[in-house]
C-alpha positions in Angstrom: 0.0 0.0 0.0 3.0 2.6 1.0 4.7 1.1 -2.2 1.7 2.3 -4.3 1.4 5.5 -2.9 5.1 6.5 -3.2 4.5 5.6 -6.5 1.9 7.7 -7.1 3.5 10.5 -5.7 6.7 9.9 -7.7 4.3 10.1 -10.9 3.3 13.8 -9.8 6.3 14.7 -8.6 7.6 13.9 -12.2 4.7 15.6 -14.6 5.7 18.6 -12.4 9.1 18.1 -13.5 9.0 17.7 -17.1 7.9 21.3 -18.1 9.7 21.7 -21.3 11.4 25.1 -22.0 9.1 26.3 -24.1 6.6 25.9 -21.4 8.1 27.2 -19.0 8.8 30.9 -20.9 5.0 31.1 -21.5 4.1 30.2 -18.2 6.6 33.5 -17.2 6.4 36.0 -19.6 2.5 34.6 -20.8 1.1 36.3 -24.3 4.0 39.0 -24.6 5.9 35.4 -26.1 3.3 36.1 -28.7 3.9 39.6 -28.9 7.3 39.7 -29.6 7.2 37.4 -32.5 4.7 39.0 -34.1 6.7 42.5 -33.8 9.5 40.3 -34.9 7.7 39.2 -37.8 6.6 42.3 -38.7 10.0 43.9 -39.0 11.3 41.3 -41.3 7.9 41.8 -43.7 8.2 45.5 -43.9 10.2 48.8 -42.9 7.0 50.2 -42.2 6.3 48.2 -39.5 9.1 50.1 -36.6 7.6 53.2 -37.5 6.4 55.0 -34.4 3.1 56.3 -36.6 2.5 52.2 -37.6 2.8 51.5 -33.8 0.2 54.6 -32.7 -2.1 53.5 -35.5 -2.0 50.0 -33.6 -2.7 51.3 -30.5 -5.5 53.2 -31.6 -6.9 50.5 -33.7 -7.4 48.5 -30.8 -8.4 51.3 -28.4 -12.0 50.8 -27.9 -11.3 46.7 -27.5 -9.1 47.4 -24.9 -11.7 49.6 -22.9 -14.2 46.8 -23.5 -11.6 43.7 -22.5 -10.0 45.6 -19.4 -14.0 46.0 -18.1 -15.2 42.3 -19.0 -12.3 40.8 -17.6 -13.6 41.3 -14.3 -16.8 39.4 -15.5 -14.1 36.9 -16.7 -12.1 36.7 -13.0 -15.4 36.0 -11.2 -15.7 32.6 -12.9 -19.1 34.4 -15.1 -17.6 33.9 -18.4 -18.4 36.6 -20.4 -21.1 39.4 -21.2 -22.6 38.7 -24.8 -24.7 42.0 -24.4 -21.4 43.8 -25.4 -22.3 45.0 -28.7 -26.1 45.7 -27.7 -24.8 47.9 -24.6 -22.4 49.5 -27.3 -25.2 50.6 -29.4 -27.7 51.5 -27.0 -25.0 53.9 -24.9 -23.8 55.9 -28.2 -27.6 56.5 -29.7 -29.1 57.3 -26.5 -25.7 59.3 -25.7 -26.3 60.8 -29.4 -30.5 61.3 -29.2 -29.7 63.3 -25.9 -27.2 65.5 -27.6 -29.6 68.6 -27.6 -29.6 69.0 -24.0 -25.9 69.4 -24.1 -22.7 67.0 -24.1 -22.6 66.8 -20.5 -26.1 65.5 -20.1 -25.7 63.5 -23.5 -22.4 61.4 -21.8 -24.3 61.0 -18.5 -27.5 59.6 -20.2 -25.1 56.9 -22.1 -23.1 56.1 -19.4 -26.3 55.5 -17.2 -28.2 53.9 -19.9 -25.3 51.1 -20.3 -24.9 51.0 -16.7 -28.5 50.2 -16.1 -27.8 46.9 -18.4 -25.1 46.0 -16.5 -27.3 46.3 -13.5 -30.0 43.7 -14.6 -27.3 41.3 -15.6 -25.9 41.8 -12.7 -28.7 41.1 -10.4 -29.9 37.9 -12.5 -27.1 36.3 -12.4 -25.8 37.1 -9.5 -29.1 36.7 -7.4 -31.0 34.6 -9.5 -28.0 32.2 -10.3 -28.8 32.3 -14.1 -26.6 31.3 -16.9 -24.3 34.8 -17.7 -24.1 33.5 -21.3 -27.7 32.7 -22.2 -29.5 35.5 -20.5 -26.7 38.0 -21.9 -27.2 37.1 -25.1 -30.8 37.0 -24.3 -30.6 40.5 -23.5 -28.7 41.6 -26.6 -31.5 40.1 -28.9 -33.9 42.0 -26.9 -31.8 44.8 -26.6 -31.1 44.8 -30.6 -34.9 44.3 -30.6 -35.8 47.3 -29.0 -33.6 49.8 -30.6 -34.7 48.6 -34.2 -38.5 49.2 -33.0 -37.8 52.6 -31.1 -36.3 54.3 -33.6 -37.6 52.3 -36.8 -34.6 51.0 -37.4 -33.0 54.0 -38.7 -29.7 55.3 -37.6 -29.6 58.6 -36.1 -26.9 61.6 -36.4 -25.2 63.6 -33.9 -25.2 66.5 -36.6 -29.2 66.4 -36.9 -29.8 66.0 -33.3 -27.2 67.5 -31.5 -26.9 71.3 -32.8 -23.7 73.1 -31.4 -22.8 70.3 -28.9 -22.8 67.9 -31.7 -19.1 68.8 -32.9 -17.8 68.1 -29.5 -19.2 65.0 -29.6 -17.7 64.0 -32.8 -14.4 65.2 -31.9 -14.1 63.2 -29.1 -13.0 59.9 -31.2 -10.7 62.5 -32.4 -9.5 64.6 -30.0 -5.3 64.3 -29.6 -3.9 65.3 -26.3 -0.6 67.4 -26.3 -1.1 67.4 -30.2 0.7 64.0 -30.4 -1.0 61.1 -28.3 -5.4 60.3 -29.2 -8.1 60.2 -26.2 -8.6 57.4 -26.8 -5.5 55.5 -26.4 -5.1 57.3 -23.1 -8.7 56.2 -22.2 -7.6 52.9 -22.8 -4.1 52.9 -20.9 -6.3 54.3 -17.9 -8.4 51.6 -18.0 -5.9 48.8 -18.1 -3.9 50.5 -15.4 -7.0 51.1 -13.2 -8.0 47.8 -14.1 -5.2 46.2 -12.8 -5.2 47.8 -9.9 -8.6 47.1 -8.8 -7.7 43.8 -9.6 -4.6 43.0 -7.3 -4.7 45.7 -5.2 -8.0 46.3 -4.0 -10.4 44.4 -1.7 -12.7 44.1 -4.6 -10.5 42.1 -6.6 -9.1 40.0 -4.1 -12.9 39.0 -3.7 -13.9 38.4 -7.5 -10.7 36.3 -7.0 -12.1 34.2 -5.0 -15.4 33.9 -6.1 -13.9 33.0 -9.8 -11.5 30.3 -7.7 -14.1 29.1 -5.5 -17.6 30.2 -5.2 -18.6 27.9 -2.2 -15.7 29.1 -0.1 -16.2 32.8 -0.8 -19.9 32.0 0.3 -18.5 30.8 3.8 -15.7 33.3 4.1 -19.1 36.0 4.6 -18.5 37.8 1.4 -21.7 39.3 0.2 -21.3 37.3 -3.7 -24.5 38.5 -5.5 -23.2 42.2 -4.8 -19.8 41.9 -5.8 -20.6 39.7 -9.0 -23.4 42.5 -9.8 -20.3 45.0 -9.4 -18.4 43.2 -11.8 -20.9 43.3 -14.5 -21.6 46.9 -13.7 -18.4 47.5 -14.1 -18.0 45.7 -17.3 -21.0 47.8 -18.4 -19.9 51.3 -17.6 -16.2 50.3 -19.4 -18.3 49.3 -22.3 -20.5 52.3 -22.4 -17.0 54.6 -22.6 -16.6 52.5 -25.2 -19.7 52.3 -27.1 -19.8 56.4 -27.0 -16.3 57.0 -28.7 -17.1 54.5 -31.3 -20.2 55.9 -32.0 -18.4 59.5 -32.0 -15.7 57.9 -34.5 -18.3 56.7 -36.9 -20.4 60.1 -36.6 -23.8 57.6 -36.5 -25.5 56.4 -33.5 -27.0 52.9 -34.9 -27.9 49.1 -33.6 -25.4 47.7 -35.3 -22.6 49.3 -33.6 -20.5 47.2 -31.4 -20.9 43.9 -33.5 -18.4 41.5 -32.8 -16.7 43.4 -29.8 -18.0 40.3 -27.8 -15.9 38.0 -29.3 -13.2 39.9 -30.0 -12.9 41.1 -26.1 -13.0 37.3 -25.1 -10.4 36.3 -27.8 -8.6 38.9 -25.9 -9.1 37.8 -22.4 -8.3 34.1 -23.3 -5.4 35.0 -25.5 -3.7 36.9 -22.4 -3.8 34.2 -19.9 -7.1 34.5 -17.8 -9.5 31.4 -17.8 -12.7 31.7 -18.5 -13.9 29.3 -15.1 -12.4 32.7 -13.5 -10.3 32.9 -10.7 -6.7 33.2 -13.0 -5.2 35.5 -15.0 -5.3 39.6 -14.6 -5.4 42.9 -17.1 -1.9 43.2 -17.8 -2.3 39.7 -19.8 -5.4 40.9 -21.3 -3.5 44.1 -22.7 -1.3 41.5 -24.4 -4.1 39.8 -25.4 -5.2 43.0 -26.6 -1.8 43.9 -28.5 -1.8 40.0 -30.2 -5.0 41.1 -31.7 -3.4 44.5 -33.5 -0.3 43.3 -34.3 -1.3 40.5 -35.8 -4.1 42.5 -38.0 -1.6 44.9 -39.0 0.9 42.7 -39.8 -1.4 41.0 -42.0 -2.4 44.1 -43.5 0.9 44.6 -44.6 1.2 41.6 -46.4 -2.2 41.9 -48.1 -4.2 39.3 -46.7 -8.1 40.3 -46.5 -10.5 41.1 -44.5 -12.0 37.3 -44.9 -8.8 35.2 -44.5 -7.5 37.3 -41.5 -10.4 36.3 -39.7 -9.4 32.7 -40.1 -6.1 33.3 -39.3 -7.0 35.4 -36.1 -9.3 32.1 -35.5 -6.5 29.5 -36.0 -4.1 31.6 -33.8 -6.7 31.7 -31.3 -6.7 27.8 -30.6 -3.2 27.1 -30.8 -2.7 29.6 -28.3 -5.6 28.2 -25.9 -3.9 24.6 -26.4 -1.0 25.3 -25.8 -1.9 27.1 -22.4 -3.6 24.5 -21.6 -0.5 21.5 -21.9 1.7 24.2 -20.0 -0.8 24.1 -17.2 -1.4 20.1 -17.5 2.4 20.1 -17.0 2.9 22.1 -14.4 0.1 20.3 -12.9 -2.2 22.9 -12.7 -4.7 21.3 -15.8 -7.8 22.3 -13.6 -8.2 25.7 -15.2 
């Protein structure tokens, strides 16, 4: 019986053991491995590529993503998954944000902001409260969401320029505003976010208790922390991120419409997963998600550069996608850690 233990424990012992090299460097430096090739691989396809106005353009392309990632993540950490209302709370912020225009910006940000926190709110209390699936009655909500906006406003889009009068410049110029002449709004919106975001994360009692709830929700239910209000936080959090978001864009396309925000779900979750945090919560933190974040822009621009279109990069983007996920996944088998 000792025999068979010893050898049981010897079998452990060794799995721990046999993390390869390769392993090992993404278990350290995580998505940035990823990163740095692709900025390899872009400096060997074109000169273009180490130009500081190719790296800004990046940046800025993957702005609004990055708002939207560094707020779902917390959604992410508390072992919810992800919020598939993204693109309807998106939409809804930046028309209501645009239809509310006339009473001046200040009330016109305020009425998005609060219209996409409200969202968050709802999902926040049903599944937090009412222990519902955050994937189905998210997506639930985006149809209905979608729904609503197509009836309310007849499913026409709607124009800062027609229903804003003199406030409406300032609202389109805030997808385009640069600070100090050089750097956009929205890439320091963004940076703030992620820095924020991280520090809520691993610094604050907050994050320490979506921690927890992502690692184990039974024991944060006996350690007395109050779990239907801080998983409501997180989504309210995720909401308000994505409102910010959902008004710049909105700004930047000069339209306020249903459709805008499509495919920001997936996209933000790609992100997530690609930077290291597990979608049973619990693991991972923003500074992976930027990488996550920067994987996603690189590799579009570097397959820009070499011509690939719009249709085949999204197969690319797809394929990277799951070798990165399996290959997270044997790292974490090998260092024995294959319950994430």
């Amino acid at each position: 019986m000792e025999t068979s233990m010893q050898a049981n424990k010897e079998k452990i012992d060794v799995r721990k053991r046999e993390v390869g090299k390769i392993s090992s460097i993404i278990n350290k430096l995580g998505v940035y491995v990823l990163v740095i090739a692709l900025m390899i691989l872009g400096t060997i396809i074109s000169p273009k590529f180490l130009t500081a106005s190719n790296f800004m353009n990046i940046i800025q392309a993957v702005s609004l993503l990055g708002m939207v990632a560094a707020g779902v993540s917390f959604i992410t950490y508390s072992g919810n998954f992800v919020d598939m209302s993204i693109p309807c709370i998106m939409a809804f912020s930046g028309m209501i944000a645009v239809d509310t225009l006339r009473y001046g910006i200040v009330v016109s940000i305020v009425c998005g902001l609060l219209t996409g926190s409200a969202i968050g709110l709802i999902n926040g209390i049903v599944v937090g409260k009412l222990k519902a699936n955050p994937i189905i009655w998210t997506l639930s909500v985006a149809f209905v969401g979608n729904g609503f906006m197509r009836w309310f406003y007849s499913g026409k889009q709607i124009y800062p320029d027609v229903k804003g009068g003199a406030a409406a410049d300032v609202f389109i110029n805030l997808s385009r505003t640069d600070v100090f002449g050089r750097i956009p709004l929205i890439v320091i919106v963004m940076i703030t976010f992620m820095v924020l975001g991280q520090f809520v994360m691993t610094k604050t009692k907050f994050g320490k208790q979506v921690k927890l709830i992502g690692s184990s929700y039974e024991v944060a239910k006996m350690t007395g922390i109050n779990v239907n209000k801080v998983v409501c936080g997180a989504f309210i959090l995720s909401a308000l991120a994505t409102s910010i978001a959902g008004i710049f864009l909105t700004s930047l396309a000069k339209t306020g419409a249903f459709y805008n925000g499509e495919g920001y779900d997936f996209n933000a979750v790609t992100a997530i997963v690609i930077g290291g945090m597990t979608l049973n919560g619990g693991r991972g933190d923003v500074v992976g998600v930027l990488g996550g974040v920067l994987v996603i822009g690189l590799l579009s621009n570097v397959m820009t550069l070499i011509g690939i279109n719009t249709f085949s990069q999204s197969i690319v983007k797809g394929i990277i996608f799951i070798a990165v996920v399996g290959i997270n996944a044997r790292s974490l088998r090998k260092l024995g850690r294959d319950d994430a």
